[in-house]
C-alpha positions as CSV (number, residue, x, y, z in Angstrom):
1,X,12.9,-6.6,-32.7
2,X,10.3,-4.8,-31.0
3,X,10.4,-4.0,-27.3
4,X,6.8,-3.0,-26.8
5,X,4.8,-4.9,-24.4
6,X,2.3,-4.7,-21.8
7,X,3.5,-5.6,-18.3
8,X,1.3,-8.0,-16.2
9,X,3.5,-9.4,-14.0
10,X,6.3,-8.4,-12.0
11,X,9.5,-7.6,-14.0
12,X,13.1,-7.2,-13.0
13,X,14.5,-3.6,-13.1
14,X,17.6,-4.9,-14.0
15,X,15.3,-5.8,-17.4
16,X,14.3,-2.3,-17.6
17,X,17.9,-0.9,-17.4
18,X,18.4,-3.4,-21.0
19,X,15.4,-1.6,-22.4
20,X,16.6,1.6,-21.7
21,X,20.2,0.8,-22.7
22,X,18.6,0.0,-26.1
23,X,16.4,3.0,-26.5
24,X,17.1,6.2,-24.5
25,X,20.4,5.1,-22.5
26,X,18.8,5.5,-18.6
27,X,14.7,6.2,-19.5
28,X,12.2,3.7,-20.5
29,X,8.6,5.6,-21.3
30,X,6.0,3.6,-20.0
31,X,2.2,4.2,-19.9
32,X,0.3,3.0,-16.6
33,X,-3.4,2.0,-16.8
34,X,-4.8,2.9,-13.6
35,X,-8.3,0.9,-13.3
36,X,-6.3,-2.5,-15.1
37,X,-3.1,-1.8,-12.6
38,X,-0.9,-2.7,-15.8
39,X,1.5,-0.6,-18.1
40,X,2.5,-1.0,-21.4
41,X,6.8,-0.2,-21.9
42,X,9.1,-0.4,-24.8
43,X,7.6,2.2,-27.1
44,X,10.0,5.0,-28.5
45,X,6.3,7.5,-28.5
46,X,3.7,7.2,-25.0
47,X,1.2,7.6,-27.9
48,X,2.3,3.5,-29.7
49,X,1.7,2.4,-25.9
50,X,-1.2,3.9,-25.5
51,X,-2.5,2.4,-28.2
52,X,-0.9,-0.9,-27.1
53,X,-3.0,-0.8,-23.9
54,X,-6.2,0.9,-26.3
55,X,-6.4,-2.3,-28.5
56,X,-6.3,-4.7,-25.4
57,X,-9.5,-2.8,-24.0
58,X,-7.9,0.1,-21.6
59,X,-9.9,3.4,-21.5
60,X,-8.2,6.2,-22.9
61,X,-9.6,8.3,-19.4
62,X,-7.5,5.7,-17.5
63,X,-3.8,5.8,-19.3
64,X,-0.9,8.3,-18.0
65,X,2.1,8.4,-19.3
66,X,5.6,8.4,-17.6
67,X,9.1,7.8,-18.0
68,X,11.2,5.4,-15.8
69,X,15.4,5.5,-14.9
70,X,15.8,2.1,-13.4
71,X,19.5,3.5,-12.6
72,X,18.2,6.2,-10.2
73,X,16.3,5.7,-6.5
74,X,13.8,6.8,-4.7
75,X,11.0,9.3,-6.7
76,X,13.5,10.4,-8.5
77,X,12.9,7.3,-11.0
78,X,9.5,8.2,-12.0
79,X,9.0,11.0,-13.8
80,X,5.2,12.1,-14.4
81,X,5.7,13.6,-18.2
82,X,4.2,12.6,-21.3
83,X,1.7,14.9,-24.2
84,X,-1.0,12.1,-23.3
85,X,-0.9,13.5,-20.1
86,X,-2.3,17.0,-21.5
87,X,-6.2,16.5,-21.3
88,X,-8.0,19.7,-20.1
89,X,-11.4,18.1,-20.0
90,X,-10.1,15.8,-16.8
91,X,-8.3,18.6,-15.4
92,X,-5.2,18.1,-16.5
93,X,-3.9,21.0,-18.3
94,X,-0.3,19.9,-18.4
95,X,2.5,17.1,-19.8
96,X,2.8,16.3,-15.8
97,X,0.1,14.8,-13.5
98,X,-0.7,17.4,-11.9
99,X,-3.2,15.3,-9.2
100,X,-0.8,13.9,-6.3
101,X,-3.4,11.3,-5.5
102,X,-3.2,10.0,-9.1
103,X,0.5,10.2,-8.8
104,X,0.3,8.2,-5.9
105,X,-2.0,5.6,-7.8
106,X,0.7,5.3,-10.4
107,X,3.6,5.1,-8.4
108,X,2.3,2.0,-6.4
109,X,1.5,0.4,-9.4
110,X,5.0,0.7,-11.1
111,X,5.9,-0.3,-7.4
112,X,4.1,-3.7,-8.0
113,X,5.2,-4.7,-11.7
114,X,8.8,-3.4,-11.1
115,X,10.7,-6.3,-8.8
């Protein structure tokens, strides 16, 4: 059974802890489209939900990828870490996000789909 989805709506993080439990133990990687405000979650590779959030008609320019710990509070739940991050010709020349403002961006929309 597949746990790859793209999140909409609001969802418990209670429901991410299950995903993680299944997966990684305490991290679900999600990837945040942030012009759509939605993220795609469940993948074992960012790069299957990037592609998740590709095929549904996402710009590539718009997806960052990070990894959630539903068991941990505060910012220490979101880490900003993913090789789709890496992309030079928008200034990012790392795995993090390097831009606070786009970390901001991310972090409110992870705010609003995680209950």
């Amino acid at each position: 059974m597949s746990l790859l989805r793209t999140v909409r709506e609001p969802l418990r993080r209670a429901e991410l802890a299950t995903i993680a439990e299944r997966q990684f133990g305490d991290m679900v990687k999600a990837v945040v489209d942030v012009t759509r405000r939605i993220m795609a979650i469940g993948a074992e590779l960012h790069s299957d939900e990037e592609a998740l959030l590709l095929d549904d008609g996402s710009e590539q320019r718009d997806l960052w990828g990070i990894n959630l710990y539903p068991a941990e509070a505060g910012a220490d739940w979101i880490e900003f870490d993913s090789m789709i991050n890496v992309r030079p010709a928008q200034g990012n020349r790392s795995r993090d996000v390097e831009d606070p403002e786009l970390r901001q961006t991310i972090r409110s929309i992870v705010e609003e789909l995680v209950a």
